[in-house]
Backbone as a printed PyTorch tensor [residue, N CA C, xyz], in Angstrom:
tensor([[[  0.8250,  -1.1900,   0.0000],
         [  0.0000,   0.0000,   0.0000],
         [  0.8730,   1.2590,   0.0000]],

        [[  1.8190,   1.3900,   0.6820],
         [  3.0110,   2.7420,   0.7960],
         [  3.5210,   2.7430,  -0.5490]],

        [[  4.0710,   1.5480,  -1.2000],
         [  4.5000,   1.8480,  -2.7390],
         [  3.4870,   2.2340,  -3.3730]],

        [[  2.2810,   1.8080,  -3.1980],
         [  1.1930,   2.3040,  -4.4380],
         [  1.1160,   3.6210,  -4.3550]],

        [[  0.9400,   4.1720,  -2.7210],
         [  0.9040,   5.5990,  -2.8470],
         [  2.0840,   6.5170,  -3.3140]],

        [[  2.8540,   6.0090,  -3.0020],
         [  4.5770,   6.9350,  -3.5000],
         [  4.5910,   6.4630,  -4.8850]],

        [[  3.9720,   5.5380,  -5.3900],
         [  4.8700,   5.3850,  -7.0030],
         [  3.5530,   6.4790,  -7.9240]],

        [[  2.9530,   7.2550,  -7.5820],
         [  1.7680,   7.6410,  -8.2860],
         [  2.3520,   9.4960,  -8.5960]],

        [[  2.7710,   9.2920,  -9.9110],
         [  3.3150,  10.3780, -10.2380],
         [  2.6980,  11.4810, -10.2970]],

        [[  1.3270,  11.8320,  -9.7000],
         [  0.6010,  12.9870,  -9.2580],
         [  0.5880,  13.1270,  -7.9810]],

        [[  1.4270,  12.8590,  -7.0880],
         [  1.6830,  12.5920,  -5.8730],
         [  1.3470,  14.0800,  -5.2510]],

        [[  0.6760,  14.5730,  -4.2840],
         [  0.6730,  15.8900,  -3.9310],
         [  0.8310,  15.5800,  -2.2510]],

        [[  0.6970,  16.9530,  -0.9980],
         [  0.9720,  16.6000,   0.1270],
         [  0.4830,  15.8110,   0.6520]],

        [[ -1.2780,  15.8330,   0.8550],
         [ -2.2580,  14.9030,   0.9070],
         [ -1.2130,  13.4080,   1.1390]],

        [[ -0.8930,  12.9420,  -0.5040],
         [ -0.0260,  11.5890,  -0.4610],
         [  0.7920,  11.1310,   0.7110]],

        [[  1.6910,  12.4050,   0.8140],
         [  2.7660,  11.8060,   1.7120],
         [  1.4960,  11.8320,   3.2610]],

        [[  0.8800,  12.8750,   3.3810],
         [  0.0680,  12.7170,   4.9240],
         [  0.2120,  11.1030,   5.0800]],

        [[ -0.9090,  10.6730,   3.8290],
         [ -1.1610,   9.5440,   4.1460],
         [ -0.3000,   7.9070,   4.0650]],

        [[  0.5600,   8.3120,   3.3970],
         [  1.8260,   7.4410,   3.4770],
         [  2.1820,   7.2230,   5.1100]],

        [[  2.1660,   8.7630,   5.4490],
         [  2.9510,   8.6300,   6.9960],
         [  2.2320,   8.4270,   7.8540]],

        [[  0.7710,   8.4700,   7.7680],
         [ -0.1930,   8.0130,   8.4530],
         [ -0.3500,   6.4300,   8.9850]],

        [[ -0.2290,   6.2620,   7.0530],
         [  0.1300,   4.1800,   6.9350],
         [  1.2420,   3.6560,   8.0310]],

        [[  2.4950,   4.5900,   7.8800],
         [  3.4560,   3.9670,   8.4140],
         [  3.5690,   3.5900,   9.9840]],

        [[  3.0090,   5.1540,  10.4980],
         [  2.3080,   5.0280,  12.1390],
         [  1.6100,   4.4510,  12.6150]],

        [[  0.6340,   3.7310,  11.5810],
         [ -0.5460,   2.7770,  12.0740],
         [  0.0920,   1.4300,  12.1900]],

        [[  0.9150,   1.2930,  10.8590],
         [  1.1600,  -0.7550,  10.6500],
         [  2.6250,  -0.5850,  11.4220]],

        [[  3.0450,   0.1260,  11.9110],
         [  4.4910,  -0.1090,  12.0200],
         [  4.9570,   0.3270,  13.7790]],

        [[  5.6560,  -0.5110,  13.8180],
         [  6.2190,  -0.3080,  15.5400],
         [  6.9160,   0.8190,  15.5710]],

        [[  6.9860,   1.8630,  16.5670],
         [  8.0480,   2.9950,  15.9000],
         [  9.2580,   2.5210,  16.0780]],

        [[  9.5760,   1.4320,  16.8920],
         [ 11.4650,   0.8410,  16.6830],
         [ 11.4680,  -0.0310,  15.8740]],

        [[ 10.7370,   0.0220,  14.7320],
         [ 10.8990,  -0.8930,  13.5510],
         [ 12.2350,  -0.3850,  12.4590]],

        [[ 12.8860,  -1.0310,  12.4490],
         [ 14.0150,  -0.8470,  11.3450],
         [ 13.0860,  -0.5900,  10.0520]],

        [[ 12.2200,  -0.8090,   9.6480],
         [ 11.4480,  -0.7940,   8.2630],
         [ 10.6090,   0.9490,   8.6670]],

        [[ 10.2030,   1.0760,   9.6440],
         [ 10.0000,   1.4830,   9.6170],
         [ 10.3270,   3.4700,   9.7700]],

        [[ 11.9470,   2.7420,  10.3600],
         [ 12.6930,   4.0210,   9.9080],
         [ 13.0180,   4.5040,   8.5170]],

        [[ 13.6590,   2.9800,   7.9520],
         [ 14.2530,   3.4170,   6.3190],
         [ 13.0430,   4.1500,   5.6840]],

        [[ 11.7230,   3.5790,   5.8580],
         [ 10.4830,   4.0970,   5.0360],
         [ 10.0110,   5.5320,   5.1130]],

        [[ 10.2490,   6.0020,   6.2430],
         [  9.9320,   7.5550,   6.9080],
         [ 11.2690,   8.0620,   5.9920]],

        [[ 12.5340,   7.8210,   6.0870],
         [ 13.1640,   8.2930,   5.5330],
         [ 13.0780,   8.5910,   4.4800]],

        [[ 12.9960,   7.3200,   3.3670],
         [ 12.9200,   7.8100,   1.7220],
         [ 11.3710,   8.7050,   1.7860]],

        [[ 10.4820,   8.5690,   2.3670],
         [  9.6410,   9.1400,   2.4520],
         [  9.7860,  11.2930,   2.6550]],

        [[ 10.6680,  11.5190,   3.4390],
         [ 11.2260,  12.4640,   3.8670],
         [ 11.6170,  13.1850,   2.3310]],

        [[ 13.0290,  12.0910,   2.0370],
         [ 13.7730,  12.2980,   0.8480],
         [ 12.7500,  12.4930,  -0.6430]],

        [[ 11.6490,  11.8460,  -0.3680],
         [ 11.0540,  12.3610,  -2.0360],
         [ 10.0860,  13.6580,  -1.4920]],

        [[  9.6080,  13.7450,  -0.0150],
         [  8.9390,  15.0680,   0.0190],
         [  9.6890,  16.3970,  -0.4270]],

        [[ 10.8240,  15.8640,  -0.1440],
         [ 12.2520,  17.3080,  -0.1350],
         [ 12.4730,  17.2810,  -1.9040]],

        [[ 11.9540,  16.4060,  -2.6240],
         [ 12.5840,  16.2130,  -4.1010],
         [ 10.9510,  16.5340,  -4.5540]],

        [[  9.7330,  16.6490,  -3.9220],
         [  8.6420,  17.0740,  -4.4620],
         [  8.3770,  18.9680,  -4.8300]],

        [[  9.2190,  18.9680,  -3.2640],
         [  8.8210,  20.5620,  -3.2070],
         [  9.9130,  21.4390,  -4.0790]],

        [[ 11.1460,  20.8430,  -4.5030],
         [ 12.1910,  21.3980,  -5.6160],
         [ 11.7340,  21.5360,  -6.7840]],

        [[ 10.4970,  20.7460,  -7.2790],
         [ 10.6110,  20.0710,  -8.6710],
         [  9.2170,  21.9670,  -8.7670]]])
């Protein structure tokens, strides 16, 4: 479900809300997965707002 929402090349803020929403709900916050994911998550918000 997190890839479907990040791979959708009309991606607006909304998206990421709910990406990070996903991640807080299914994910332990000392999840190793669930750090890397917040991260690239981070990294394409910062590459959304350049473009």
């Amino acid at each position: 479900m997190f890839r479907k929402l990040i791979s959708d090349p009309k991606r607006g803020e909304n998206v990421f809300d709910e990406a990070e929403d996903l991640l807080d709900e299914e994910l332990r916050p000392e999840s190793p997965l669930r750090h890397r994911l917040s991260q690239e998550l981070e990294e394409l918000r910062e590459l959304a707002e350049k473009a």
